[in-house]
KOLVEX-605811 format. One record per atom (N, C-alpha, C, CB): x, y, z; atom name. Coordinates in steps of 0.02 Angstrom, whole numbers, plus 50000, padded with zeros to 5 digits. Glycine has a CB too. Example, Ala and Ser with C-alpha at 12.3 -4.5 7.8 and 13.67 -1.06 7.14 Angstrom:
2
{site {50660 49716 50390} N}
{site {50615 49775 50390} CA}
{site {50660 49835 50390} C}
{site {50565 49776 50452} CB}
{site {50642 49888 50354} N}
{site {50684 49947 50357} CA}
{site {50645 50002 50394} C}
{site {50704 49970 50286} CB}
END
This chain:
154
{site {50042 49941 50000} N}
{site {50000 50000 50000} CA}
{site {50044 50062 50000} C}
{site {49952 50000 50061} CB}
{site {50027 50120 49951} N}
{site {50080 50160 49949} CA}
{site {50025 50234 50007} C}
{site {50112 50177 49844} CB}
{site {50073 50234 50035} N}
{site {50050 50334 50095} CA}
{site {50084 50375 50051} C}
{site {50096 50356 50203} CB}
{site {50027 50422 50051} N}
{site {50047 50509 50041} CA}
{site {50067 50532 50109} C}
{site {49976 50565 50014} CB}
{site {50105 50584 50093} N}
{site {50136 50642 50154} CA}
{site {50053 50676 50150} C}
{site {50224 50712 50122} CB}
{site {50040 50689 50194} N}
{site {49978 50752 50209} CA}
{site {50002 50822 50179} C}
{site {49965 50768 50301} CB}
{site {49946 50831 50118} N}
{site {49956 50902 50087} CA}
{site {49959 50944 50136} C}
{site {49904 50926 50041} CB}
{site {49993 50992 50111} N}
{site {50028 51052 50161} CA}
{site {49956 51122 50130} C}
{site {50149 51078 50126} CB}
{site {49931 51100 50079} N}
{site {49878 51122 50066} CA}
{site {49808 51117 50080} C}
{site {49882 51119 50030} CB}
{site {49767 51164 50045} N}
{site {49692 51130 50086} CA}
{site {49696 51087 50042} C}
{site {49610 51171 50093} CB}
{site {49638 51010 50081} N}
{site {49605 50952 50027} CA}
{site {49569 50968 49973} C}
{site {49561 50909 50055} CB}
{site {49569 50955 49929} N}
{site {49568 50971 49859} CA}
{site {49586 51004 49810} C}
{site {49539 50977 49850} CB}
{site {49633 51038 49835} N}
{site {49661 51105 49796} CA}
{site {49700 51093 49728} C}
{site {49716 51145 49845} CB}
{site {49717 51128 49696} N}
{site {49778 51068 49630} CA}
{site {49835 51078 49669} C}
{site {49801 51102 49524} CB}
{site {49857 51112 49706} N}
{site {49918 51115 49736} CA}
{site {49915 51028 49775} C}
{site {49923 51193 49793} CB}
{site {49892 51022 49813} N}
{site {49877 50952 49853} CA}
{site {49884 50903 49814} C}
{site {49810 50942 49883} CB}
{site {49866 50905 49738} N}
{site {49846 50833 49707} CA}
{site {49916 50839 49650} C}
{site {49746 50826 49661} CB}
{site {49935 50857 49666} N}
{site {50026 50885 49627} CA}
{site {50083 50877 49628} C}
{site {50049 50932 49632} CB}
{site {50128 50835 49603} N}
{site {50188 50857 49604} CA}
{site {50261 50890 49624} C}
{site {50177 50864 49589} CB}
{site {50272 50909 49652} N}
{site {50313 50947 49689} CA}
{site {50369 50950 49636} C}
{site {50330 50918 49762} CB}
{site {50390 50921 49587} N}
{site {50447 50925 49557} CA}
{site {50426 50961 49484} C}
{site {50481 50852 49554} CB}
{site {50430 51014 49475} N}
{site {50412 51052 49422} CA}
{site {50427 51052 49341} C}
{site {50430 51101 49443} CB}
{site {50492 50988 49354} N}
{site {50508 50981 49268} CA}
{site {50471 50903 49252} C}
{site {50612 50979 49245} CB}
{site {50421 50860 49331} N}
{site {50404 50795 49316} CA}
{site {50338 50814 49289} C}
{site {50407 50741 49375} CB}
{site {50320 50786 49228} N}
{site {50264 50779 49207} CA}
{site {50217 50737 49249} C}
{site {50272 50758 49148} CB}
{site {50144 50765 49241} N}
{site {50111 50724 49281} CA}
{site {50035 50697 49247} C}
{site {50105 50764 49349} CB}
{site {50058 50741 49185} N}
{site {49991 50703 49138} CA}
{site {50007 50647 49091} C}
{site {49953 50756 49087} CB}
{site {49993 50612 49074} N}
{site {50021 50559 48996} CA}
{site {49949 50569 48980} C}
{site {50057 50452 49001} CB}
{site {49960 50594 48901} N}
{site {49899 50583 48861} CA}
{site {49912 50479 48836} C}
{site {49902 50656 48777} CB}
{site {49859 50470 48838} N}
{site {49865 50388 48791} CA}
{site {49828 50395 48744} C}
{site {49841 50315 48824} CB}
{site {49853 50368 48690} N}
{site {49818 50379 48613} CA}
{site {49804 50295 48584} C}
{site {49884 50430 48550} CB}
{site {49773 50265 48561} N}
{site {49763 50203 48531} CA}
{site {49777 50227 48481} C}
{site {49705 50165 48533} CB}
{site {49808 50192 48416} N}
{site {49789 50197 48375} CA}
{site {49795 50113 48320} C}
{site {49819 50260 48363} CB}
{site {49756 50106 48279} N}
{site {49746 50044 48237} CA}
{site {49822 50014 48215} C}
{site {49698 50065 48167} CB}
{site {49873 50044 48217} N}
{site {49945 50011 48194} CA}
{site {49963 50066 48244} C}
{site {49982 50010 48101} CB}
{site {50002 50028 48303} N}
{site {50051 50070 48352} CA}
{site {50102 50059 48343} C}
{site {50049 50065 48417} CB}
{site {50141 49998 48310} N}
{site {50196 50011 48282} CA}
{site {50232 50059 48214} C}
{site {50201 49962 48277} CB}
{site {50166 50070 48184} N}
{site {50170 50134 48160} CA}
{site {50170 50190 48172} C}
{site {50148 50140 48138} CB}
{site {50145 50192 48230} N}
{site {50142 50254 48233} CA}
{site {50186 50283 48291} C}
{site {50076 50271 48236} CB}
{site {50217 50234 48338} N}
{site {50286 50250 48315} CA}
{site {50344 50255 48291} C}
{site {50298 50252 48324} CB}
{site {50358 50256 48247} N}
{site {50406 50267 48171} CA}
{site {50377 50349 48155} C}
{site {50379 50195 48087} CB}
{site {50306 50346 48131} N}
{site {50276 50407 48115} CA}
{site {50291 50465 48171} C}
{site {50201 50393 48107} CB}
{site {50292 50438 48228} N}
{site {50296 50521 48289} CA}
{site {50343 50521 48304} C}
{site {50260 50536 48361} CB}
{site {50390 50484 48279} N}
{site {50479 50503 48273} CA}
{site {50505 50545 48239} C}
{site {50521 50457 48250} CB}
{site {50466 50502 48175} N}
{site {50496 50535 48120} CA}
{site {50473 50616 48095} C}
{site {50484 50487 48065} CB}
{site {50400 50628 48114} N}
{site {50355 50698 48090} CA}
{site {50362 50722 48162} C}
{site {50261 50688 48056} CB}
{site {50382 50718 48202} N}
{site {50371 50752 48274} CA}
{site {50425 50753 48293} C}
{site {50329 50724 48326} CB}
{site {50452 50700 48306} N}
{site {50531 50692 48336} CA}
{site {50516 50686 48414} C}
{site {50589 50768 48318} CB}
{site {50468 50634 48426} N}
{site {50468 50604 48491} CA}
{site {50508 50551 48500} C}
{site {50411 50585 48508} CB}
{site {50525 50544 48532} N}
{site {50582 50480 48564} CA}
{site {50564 50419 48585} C}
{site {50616 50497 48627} CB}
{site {50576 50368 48575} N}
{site {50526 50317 48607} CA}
{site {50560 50306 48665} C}
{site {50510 50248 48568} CB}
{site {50537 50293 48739} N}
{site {50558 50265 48774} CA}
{site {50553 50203 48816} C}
{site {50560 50295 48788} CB}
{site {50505 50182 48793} N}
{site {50496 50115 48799} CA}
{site {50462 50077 48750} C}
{site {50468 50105 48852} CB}
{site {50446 50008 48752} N}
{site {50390 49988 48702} CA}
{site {50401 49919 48730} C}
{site {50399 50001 48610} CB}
{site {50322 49896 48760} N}
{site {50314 49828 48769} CA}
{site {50300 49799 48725} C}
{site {50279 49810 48806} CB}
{site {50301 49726 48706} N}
{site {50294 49692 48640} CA}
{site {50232 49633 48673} C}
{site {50383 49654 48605} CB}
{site {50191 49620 48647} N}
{site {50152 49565 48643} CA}
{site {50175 49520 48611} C}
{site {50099 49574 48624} CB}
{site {50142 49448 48634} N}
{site {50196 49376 48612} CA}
{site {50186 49386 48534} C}
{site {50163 49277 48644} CB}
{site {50135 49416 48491} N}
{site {50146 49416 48434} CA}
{site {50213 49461 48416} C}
{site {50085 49434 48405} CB}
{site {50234 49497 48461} N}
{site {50284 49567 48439} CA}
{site {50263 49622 48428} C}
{site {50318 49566 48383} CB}
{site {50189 49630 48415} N}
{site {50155 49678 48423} CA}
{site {50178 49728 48462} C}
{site {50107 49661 48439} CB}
{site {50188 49797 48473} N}
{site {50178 49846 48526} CA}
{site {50125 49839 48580} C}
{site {50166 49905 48494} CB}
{site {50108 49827 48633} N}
{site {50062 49821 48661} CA}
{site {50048 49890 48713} C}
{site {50071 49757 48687} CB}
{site {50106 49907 48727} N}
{site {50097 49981 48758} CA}
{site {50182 50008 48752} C}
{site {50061 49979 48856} CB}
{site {50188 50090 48756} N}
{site {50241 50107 48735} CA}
{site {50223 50171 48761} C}
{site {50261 50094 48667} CB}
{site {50291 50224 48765} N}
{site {50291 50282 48805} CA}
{site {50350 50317 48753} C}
{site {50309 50268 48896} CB}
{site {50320 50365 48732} N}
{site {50370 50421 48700} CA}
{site {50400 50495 48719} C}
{site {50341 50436 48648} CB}
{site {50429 50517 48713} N}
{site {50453 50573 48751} CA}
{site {50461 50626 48681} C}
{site {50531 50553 48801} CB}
{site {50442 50675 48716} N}
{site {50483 50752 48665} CA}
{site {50511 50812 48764} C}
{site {50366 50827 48577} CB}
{site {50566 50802 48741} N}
{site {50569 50857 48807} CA}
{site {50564 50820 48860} C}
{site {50511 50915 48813} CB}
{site {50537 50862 48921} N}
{site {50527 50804 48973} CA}
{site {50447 50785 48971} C}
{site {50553 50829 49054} CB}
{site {50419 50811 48933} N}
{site {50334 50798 48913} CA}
{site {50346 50697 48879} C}
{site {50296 50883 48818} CB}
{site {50285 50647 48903} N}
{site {50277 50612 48893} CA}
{site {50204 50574 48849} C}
{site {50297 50609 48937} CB}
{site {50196 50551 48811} N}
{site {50139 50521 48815} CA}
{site {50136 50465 48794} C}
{site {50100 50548 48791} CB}
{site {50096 50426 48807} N}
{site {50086 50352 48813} CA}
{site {50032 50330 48728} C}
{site {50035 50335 48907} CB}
{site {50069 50254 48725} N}
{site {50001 50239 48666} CA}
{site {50013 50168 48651} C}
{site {50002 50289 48583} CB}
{site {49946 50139 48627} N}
{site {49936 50066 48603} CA}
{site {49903 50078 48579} C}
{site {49924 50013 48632} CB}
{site {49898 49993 48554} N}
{site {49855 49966 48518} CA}
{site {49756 49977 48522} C}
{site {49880 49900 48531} CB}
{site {49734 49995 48465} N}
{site {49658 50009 48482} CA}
{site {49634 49930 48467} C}
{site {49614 50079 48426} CB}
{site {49632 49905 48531} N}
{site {49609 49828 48542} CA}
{site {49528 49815 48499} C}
{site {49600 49814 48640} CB}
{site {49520 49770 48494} N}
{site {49462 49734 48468} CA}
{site {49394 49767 48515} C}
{site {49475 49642 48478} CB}
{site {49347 49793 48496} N}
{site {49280 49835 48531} CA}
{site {49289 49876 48587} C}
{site {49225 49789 48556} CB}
{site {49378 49900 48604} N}
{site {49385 49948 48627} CA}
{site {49388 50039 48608} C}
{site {49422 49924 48645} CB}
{site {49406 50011 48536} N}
{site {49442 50056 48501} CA}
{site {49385 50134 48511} C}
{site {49457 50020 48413} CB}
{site {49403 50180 48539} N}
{site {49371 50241 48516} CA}
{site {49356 50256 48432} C}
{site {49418 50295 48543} CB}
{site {49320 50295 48418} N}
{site {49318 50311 48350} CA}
{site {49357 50343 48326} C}
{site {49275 50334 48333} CB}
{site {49340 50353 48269} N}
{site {49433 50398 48221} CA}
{site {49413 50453 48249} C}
{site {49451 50412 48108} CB}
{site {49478 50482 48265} N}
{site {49480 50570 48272} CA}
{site {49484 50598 48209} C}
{site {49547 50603 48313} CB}
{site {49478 50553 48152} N}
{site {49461 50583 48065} CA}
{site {49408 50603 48073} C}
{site {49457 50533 47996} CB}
{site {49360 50580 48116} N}
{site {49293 50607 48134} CA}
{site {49252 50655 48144} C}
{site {49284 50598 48163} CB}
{site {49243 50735 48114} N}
{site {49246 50786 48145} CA}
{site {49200 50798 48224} C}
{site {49230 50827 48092} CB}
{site {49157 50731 48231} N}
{site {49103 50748 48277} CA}
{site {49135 50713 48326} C}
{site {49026 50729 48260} CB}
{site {49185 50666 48332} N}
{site {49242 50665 48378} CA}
{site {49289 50711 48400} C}
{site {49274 50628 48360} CB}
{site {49323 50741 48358} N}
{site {49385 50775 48371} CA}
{site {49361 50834 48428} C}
{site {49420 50808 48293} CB}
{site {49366 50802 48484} N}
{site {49341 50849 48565} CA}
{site {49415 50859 48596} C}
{site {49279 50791 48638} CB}
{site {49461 50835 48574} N}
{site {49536 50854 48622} CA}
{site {49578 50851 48573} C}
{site {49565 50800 48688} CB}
{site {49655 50905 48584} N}
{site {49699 50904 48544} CA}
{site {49765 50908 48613} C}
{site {49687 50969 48481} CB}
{site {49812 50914 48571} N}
{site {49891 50900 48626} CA}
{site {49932 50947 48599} C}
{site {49939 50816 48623} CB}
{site {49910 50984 48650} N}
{site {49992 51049 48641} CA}
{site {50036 51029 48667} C}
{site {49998 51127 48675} CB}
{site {50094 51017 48630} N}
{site {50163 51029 48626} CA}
{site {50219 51099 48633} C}
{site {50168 51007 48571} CB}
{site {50244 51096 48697} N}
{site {50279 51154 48669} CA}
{site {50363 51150 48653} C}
{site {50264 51209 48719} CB}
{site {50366 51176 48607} N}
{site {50454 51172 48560} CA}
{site {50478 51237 48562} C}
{site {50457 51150 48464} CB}
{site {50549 51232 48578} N}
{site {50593 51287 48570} CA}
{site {50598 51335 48506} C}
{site {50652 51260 48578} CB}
{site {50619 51270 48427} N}
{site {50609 51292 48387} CA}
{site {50578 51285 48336} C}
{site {50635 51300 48383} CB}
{site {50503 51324 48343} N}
{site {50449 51293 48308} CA}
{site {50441 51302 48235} C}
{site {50393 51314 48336} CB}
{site {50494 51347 48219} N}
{site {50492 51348 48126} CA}
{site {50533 51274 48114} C}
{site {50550 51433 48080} CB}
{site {50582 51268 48125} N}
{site {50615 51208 48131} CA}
{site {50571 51142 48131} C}
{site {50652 51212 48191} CB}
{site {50531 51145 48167} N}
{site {50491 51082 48200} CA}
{site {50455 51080 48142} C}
{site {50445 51089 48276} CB}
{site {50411 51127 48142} N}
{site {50387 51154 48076} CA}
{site {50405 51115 48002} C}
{site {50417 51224 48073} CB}
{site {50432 51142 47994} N}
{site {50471 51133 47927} CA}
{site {50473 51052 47923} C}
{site {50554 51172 47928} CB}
{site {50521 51015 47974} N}
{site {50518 50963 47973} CA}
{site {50441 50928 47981} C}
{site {50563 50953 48012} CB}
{site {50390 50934 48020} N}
{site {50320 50883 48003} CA}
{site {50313 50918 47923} C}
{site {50229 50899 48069} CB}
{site {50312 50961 47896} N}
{site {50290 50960 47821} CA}
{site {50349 50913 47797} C}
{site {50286 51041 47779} CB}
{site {50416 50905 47777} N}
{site {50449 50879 47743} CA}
{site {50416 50800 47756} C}
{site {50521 50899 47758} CB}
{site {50400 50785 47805} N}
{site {50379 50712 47803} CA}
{site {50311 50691 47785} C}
{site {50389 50685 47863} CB}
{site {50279 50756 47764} N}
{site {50213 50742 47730} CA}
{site {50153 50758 47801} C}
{site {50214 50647 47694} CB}
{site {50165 50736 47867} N}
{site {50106 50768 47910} CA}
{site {50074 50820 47866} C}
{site {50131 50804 47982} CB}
{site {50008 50821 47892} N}
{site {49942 50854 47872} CA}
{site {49929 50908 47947} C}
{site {49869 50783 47857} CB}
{site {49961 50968 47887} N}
{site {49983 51036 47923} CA}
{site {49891 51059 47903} C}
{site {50072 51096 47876} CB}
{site {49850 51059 48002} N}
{site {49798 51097 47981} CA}
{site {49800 51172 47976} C}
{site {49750 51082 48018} CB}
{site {49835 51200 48015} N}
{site {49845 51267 48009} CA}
{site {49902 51266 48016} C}
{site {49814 51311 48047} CB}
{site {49924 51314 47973} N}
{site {49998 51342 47936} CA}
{site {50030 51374 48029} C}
{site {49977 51434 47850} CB}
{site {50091 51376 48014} N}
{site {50125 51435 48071} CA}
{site {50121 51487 48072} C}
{site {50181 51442 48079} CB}
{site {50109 51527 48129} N}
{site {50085 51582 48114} CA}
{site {50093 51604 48202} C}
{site {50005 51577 48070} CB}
{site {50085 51680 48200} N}
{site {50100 51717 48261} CA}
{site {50042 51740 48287} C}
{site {50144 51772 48251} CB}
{site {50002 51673 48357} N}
{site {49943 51684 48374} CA}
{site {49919 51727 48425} C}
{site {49924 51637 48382} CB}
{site {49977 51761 48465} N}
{site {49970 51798 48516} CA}
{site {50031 51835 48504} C}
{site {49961 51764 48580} CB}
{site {50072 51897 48525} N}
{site {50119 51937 48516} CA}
{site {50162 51865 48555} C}
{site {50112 52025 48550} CB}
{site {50226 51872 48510} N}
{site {50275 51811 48544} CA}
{site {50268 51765 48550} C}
{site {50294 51808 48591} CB}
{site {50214 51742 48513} N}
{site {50191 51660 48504} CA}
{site {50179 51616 48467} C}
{site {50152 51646 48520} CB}
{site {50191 51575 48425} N}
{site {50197 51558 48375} CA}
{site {50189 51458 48382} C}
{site {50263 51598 48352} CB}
{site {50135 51447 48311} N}
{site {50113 51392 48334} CA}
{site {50088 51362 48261} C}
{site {50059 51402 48396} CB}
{site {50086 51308 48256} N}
{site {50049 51281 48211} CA}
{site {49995 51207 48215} C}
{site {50097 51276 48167} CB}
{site {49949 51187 48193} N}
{site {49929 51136 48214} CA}
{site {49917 51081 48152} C}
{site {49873 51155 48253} CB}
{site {49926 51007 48177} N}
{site {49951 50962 48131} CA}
{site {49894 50892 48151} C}
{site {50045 50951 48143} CB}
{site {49886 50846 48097} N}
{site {49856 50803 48111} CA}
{site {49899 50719 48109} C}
{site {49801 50816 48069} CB}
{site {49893 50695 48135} N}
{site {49956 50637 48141} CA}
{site {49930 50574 48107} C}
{site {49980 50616 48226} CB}
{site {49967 50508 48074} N}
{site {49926 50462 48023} CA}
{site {49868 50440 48053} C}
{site {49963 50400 47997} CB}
{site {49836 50439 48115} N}
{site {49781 50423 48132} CA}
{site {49705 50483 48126} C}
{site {49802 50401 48195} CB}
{site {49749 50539 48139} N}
{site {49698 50593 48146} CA}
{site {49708 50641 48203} C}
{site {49632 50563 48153} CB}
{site {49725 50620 48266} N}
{site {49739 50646 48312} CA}
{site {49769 50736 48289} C}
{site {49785 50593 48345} CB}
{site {49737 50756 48340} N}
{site {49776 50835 48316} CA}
{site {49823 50848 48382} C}
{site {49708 50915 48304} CB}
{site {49868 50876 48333} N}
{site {49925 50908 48376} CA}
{site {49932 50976 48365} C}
{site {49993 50878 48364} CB}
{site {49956 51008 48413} N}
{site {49976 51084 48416} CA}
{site {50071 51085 48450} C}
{site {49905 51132 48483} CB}
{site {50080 51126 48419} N}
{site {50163 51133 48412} CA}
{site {50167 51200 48428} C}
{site {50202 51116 48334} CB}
{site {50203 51228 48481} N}
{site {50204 51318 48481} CA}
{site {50252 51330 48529} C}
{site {50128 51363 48506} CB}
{site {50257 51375 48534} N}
{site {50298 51425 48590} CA}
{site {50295 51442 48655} C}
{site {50296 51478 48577} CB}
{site {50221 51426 48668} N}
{site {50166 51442 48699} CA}
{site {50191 51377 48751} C}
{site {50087 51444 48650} CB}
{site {50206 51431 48825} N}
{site {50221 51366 48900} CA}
{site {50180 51400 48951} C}
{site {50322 51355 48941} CB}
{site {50141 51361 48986} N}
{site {50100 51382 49010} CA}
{site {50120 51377 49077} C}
{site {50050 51359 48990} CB}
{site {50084 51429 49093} N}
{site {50127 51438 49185} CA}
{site {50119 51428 49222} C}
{site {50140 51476 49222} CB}
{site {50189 51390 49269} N}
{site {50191 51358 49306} CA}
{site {50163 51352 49380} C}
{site {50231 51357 49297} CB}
{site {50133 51389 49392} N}
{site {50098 51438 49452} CA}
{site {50162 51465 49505} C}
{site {50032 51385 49505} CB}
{site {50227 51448 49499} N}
{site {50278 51470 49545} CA}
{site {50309 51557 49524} C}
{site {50344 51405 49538} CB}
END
């Protein structure tokens, strides 16, 4: 059985349900998608996420796997047999997207077009000093790529 230290905060606060280490991520998005061994090759190669792990099922399959860009993480498998969510090709699906944020986003840029990603909106300067573009990945999933770091409350 694992104990928490008693928040130094009130109960329920986001401070309480948090982290204390400010560069540890504490969200993982998980994405299914229909070929996860594709798709990581694909978020390597158009994103330049890192893989850092990848479990294999006795077929060799990917069965779950964890990629990194930065110290940001997110998780993804296989969309199992009558689990699978629907395509995020879907427009009456597409309810969540994943900001990313990159140092250098013309760069980043440049590279998801050279590999063919499906650039939905071009780069462009969405707030004074901010700069972002948003992309759709071989499944559909949308991504956002920008400048844009959101603050840390410290």
């Amino acid at each position: 059985m694992t104990r928490y230290a008693k928040p130094s905060t009130p109960t329920g606060s986001a401070e309480s349900m948090t982290d204390s280490t400010p560069t540890a991520p504490n969200i993982y998005p998980y994405l299914r998608y229909s070929d996860a061994d594709a798709a990581l090759k694909w978020l390597a190669r158009a994103f330049g996420f890192v893989e850092r792990a990848a479990f294999r099922g006795p077929d060799g399959a990917v069965a779950h796997a964890e990629m990194g860009i930065g110290p940001g993480v997110i998780l993804l498998g296989p969309a199992g047999d009558g689990d699978a969510p629907p395509s995020p090709r879907d427009p009456r699906m597409a309810r969540q997207g994943i900001y990313v944020h990159v140092d250098d986003v013309d760069a980043h840029y440049a590279r998801a077009r050279e590999v063919g990603a499906e650039i939905v909106t071009e780069l462009e300067e969405r707030r004074p000093g901010e700069r972002e573009y948003y992309a759709r990945d071989l499944e559909g999933y949308h991504w956002t790529f920008g400048t844009y770091r959101p603050t840390s409350g410290g």
